[in-house]
C-alpha positions as CSV (number, residue, x, y, z in Angstrom):
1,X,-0.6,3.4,32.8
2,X,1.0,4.1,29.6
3,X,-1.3,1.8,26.6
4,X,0.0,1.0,23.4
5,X,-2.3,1.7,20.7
6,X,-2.8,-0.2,17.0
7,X,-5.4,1.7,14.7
8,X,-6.4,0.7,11.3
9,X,-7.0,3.9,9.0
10,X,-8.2,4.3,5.6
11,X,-7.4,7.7,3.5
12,X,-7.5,8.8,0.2
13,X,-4.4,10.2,-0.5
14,X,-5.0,12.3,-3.4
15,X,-4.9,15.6,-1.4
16,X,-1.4,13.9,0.4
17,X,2.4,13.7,-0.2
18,X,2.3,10.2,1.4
19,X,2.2,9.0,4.7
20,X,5.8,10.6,6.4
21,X,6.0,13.4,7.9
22,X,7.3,16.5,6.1
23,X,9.0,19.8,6.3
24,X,7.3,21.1,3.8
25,X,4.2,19.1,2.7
26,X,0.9,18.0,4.3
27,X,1.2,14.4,4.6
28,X,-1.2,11.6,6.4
29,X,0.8,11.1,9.7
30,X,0.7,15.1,10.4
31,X,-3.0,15.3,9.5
32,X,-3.4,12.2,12.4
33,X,-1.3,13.6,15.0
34,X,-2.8,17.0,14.9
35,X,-6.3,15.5,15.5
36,X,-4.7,12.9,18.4
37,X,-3.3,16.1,20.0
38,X,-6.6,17.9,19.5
39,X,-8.2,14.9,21.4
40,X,-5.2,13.7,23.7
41,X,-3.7,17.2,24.4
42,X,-0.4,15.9,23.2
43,X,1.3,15.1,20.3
44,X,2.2,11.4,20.4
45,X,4.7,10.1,17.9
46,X,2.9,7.2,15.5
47,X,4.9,4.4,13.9
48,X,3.3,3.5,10.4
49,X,3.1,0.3,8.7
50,X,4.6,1.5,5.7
51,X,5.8,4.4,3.8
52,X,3.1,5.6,1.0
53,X,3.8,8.0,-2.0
54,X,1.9,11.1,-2.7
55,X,-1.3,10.2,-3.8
56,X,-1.3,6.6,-3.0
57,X,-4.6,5.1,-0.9
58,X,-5.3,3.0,1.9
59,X,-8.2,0.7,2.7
60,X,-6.4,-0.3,6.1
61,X,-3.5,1.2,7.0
62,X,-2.4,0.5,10.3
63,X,-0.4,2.8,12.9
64,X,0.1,2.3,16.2
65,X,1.2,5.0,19.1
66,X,1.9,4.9,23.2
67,X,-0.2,7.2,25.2
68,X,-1.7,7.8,29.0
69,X,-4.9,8.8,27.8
70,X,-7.6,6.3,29.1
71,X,-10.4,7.0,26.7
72,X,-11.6,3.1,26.0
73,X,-10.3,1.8,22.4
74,X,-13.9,0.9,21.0
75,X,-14.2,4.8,21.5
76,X,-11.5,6.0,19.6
77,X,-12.4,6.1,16.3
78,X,-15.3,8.3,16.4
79,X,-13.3,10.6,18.8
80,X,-10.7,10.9,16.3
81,X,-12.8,10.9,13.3
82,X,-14.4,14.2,15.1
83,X,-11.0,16.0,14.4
84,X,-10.4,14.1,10.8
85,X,-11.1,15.3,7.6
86,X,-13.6,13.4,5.5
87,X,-10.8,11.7,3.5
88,X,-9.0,10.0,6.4
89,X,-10.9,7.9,8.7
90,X,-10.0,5.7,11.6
91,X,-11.9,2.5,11.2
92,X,-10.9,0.4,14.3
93,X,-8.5,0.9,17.5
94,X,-7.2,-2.0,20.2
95,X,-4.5,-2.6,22.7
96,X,-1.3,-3.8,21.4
97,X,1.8,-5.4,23.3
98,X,4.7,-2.8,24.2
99,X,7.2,-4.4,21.9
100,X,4.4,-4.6,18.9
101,X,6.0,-2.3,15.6
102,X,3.5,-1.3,13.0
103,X,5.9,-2.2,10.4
104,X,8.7,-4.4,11.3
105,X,5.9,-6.8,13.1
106,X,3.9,-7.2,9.9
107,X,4.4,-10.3,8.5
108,X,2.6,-9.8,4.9
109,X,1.2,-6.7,3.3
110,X,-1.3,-6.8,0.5
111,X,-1.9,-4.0,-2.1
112,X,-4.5,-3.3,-4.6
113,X,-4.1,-1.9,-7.8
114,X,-6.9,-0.8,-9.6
115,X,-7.1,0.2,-13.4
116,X,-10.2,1.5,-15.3
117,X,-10.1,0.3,-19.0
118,X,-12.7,2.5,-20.5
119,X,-12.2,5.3,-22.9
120,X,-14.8,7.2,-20.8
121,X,-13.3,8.7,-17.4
122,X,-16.2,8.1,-14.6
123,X,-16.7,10.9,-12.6
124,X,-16.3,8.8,-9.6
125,X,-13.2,7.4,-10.2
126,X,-11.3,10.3,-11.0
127,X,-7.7,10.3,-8.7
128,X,-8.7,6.3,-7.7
129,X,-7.4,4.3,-10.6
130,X,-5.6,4.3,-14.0
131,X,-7.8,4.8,-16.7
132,X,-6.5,3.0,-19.8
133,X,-8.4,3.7,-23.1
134,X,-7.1,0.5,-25.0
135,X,-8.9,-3.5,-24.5
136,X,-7.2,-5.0,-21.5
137,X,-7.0,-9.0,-21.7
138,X,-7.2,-9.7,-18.2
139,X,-6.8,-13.3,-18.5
140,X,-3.2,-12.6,-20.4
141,X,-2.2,-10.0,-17.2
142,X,-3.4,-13.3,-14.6
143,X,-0.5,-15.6,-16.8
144,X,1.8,-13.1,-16.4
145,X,1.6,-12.5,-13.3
146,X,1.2,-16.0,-12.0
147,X,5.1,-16.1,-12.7
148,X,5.7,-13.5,-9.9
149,X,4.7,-15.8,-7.2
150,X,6.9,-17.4,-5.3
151,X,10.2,-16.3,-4.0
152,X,12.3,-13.5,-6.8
153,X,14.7,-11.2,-7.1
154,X,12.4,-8.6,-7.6
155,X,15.2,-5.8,-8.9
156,X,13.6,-5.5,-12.3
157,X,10.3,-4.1,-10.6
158,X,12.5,-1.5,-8.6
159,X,12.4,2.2,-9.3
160,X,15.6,3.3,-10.9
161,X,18.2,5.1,-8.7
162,X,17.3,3.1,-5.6
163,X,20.0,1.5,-4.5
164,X,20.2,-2.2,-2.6
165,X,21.0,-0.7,0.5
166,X,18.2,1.5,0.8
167,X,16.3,-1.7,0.6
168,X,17.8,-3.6,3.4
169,X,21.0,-5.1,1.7
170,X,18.6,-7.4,-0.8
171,X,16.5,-7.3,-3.7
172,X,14.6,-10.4,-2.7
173,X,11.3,-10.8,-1.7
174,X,8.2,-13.4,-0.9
175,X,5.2,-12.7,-3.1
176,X,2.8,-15.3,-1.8
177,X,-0.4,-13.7,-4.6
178,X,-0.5,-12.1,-7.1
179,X,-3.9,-11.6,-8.9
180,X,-5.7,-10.3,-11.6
181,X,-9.2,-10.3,-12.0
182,X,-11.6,-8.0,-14.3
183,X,-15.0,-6.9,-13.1
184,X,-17.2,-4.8,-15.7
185,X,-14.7,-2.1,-16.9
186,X,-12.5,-2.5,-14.0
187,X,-9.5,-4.6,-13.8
188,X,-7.5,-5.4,-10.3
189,X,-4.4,-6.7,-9.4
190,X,-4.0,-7.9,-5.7
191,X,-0.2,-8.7,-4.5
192,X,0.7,-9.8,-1.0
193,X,4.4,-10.5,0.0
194,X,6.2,-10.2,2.8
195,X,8.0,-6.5,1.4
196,X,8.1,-4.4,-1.4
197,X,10.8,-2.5,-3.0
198,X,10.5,1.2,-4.1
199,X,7.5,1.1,-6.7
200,X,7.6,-2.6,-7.0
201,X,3.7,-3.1,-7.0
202,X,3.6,0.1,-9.5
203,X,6.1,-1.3,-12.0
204,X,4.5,-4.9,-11.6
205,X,1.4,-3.3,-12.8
206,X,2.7,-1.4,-15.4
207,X,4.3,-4.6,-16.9
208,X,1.0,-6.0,-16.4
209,X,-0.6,-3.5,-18.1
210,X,1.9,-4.1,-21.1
211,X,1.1,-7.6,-20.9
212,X,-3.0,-6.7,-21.1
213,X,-2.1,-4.7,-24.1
214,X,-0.6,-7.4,-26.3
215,X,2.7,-4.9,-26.2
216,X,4.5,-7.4,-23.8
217,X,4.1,-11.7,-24.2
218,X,2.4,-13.3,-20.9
219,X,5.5,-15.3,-20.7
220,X,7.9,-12.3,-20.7
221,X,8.0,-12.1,-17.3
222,X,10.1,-14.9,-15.9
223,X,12.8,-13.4,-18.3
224,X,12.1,-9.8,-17.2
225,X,12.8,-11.4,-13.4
226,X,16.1,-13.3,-14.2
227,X,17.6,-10.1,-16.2
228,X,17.6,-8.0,-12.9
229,X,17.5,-4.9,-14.9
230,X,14.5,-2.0,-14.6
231,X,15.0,-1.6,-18.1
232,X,13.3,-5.0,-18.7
233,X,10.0,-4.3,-17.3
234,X,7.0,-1.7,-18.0
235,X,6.5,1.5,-17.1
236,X,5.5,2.6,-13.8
237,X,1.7,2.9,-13.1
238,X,0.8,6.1,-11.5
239,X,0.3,6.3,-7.9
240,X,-3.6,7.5,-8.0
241,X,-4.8,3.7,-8.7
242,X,-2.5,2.3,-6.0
243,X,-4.3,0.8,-2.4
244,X,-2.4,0.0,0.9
245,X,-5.4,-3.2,1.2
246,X,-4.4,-5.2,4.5
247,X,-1.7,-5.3,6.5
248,X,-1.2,-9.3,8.3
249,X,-0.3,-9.7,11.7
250,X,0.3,-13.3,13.6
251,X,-1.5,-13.5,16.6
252,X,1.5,-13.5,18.7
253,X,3.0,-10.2,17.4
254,X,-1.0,-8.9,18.5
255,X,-0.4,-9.9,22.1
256,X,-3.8,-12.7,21.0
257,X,-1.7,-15.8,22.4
């Protein structure tokens, strides 16, 4: 009986060109089909919850794939993980409904950002945040991005040369959090919305980052969100301190009701 299969992975995607598959580039999705067809003796084509740049992260990432193989789901991950490399691990596997999509079922995804303000670099951050030597005010970056909740045309915080059609016809999206909290010399922004544009959550952090620098005023941003112009906003962050965090499903889409 052919099973359809929803696993939640975390990676870090420093040694990655994102999650796609490429031509010409190792890339997350390859690196988990190889080891499913180690384990299943085929290669099974994987839907993922999102597309990730190179060197972006996940905390849980979720995939999901239909296959005959009967091997029970609590079983999975370690059978996968046997054919993994250390940086990609699958943390959980369970039966899904036929019609379930990884991506177009979701109906909120959350991303972390995370920024080291230190002028020291710490060994064990290195590729997992954005260090910034300069004094962060945190509590300026929260104001700011306070204004971003709620529903926006969010084509200031889009990359430039991506084009409204490459986002589905419309700029405007459902941010439902945004956050930023400071914890010792580390500073985090959490966002959850209902779909990003290209580099969204990277420019919004940027901005931020403008913001916690005193470069940028805390109330800028409604203004930056009614221009409707990248040129408004910050730069964008790099990719290294960016998180894929959760991924939401209702417990319909789940096949739980």
């Amino acid at each position: 009986m052919r099973r359809h299969i929803l696993l939640t992975i975390a990676f870090r995607g420093s040694a990655y060109h994102g999650f796609q598959v490429q031509s010409n580039a190792k890339t997350v999705a390859q690196t988990l089909q190889d080891a499913l067809e180690k384990l299943l003796g085929v290669r099974e084509e994987i839907k993922g919850c999102s597309r990730t740049d190179s060197g972006v992260h996940a905390v849980a990432y979720t995939v999901s794939f239909f296959t005959d193989a009967n091997i029970p789901c609590i079983k999975l991950p370690l059978a996968l993980n046997a054919h993994l490399p250390a940086d990609i691990r699958v943390c959980s596997a369970r039966e899904v409904p036929e019609e379930f999509h990884a991506r177009y079922s979701a109906k909120s995804k959350t991303y972390l950002y995370r920024i080291l303000n230190s002028p020291i670099e710490s060994p064990f951050e290195a590729g997992l945040s954005w260090r910034i030597n300069a004094p962060l005010d945190a509590d300026a970056m929260q104001k700011a991005a306070a204004a971003l909740v709620g529903q926006h045309d969010f084509a200031s915080f889009m990359s430039a040369g991506s084009t409204i059609e490459q986002q589905g016809g419309s700029t405007v999206r459902t941010v439902t959090e945004c956050a930023v909290t400071r914890h010792g010399d580390e500073i985090r922004i959490l966002i959850t919305a209902d779909g990003y544009l290209y580099n969204m959550v990277r420019i919004i952090a940027g901005t931020l980052a403008e913001v916690g620098a005193g470069r940028l005023s805390a109330t800028a941003l409604p203004g930056i969100v009614a221009a409707c112009d990248r040129s408004t906003a910050g730069p964008t962050a790099p990719a290294k301190g960016l998180f894929l965090y959760r991924v939401e499903y209702d417990a319909k889409a789940l096949g739980d009701e």
